[in-house]
Structure formats: structure tokens, C-alpha cells
BABAKE-633370 format. One line per field, with one value per residue (C-alpha): z, x, y; residue in one letter. Coordinates in steps of 0.001 Angstrom, whole numbers, always signed. Each point is the difference from the previous one (the first is absolute). Layout:
# BABAKE-633370
up: c(Z|...)
east: c(X|...)
north: c(Y|...)
code: c(A|...)
***
This chain:
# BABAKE-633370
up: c(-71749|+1067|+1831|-2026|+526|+1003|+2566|+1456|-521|+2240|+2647|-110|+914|+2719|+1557|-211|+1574|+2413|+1004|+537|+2349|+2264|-353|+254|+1418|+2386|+588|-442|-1875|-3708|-1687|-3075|-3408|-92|-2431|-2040|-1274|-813|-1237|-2331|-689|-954|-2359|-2030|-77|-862|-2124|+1797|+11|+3859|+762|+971|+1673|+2381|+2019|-438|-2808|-3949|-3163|-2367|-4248|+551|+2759|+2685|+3465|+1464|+3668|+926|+3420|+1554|+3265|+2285|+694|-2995|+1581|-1|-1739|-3714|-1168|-1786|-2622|-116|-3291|+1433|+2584|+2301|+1775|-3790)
east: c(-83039|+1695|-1643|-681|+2485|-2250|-1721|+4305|+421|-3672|+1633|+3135|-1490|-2048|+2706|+1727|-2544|-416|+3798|-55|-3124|+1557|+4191|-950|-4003|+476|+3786|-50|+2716|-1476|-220|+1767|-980|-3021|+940|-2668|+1233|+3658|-759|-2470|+2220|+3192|-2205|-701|+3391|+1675|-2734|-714|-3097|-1488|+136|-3476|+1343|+2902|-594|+2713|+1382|+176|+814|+2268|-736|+1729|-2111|+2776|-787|+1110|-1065|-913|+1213|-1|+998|-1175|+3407|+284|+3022|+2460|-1415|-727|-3203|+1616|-1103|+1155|-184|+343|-1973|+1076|-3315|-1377)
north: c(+3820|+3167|+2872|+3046|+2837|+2404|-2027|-487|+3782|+765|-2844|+1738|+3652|-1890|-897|+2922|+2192|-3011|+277|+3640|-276|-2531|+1850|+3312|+763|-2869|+57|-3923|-2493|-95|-3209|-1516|+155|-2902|-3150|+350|+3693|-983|-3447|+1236|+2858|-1938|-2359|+3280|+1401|-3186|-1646|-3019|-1982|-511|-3787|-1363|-2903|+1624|+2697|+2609|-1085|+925|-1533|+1045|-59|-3778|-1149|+531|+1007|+3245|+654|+3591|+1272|+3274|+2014|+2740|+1514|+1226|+2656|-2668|-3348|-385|-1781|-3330|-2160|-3371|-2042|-3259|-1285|-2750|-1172|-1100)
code: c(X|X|X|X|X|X|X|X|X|X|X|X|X|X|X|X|X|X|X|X|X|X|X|X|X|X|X|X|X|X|X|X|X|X|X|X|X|X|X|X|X|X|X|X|X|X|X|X|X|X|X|X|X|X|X|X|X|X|X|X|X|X|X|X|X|X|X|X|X|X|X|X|X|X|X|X|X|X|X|X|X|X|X|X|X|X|X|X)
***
């Protein structure tokens, strides 16, 4: 079942005002976009179906699996999707 894009888009300001707090009011390191916001974010945009059995992964309309990753350095690194995985 995948997560209701509102309840991603409330996440996704939480974390936002969460970053700020700790960058800027606390003059910390922030931390990277959580797993559970871009995961359930790519599975809208690209119209996959979550996969109850792997953890990270999605399924395409043919039943492939596409893993999900992401990254906090988002200056100089790309988030990737990879439509093979290796470990399944």
C-alpha cells in the first residue's frame, strides 16, 4: 500500500522546519532527507506500487523491481534509481 501524499507532503514540511531548527537556530549539521519521504515520494511520481515484501523497493506495472535510493549531499550527488537490483 502506498502512503497518502498528503501524509509525505506533512513529513516533508516536518522535516523541513526540523532542518532549519538544527542548521540555522542551533548552528548544527542538518540531516538528509529521511527514506520514508523520498521513497514514498518517488513511488508517486513514477507510479510504482510499494513492495510489501522488500523494504526499499517498488514494483513496476510488470512486476519488476526498482530499488529507491537517495542522498544527503544533494550539492553534488544525484538521488539514483536503479532498475535492476542485484541482491534479489
Amino acid at each position: 500500500m502506498n502512503v497518502d501524499l498528503k501524509v509525505i507532503r506533512k513529513a516533508y514540511k516536518y522535516w523541513v522546519d526540523l532542518n532549519f531548527s538544527l542548521s540555522v537556530d542551533m548552528g548544527c549539521r542538518g540531516i538528509g532527507l529521511p527514506e520514508a519521504i523520498y521513497k514514498n515520494l518517488a513511488y508517486h511520481a513514477l507510479n510504482l506500487t510499494k513492495s510489501s515484501t522488500l523494504l526499499g523497493y517498488a514494483k513496476d506495472d510488470n512486476g519488476n523491481l526498482i530499488e529507491v535510493k537517495g542522498t544527503a549531499n544533494f550539492h553534488s550527488d544525484l538521488t539514483s534509481f536503479s532498475p535492476n537490483t542485484s541482491c534479489y
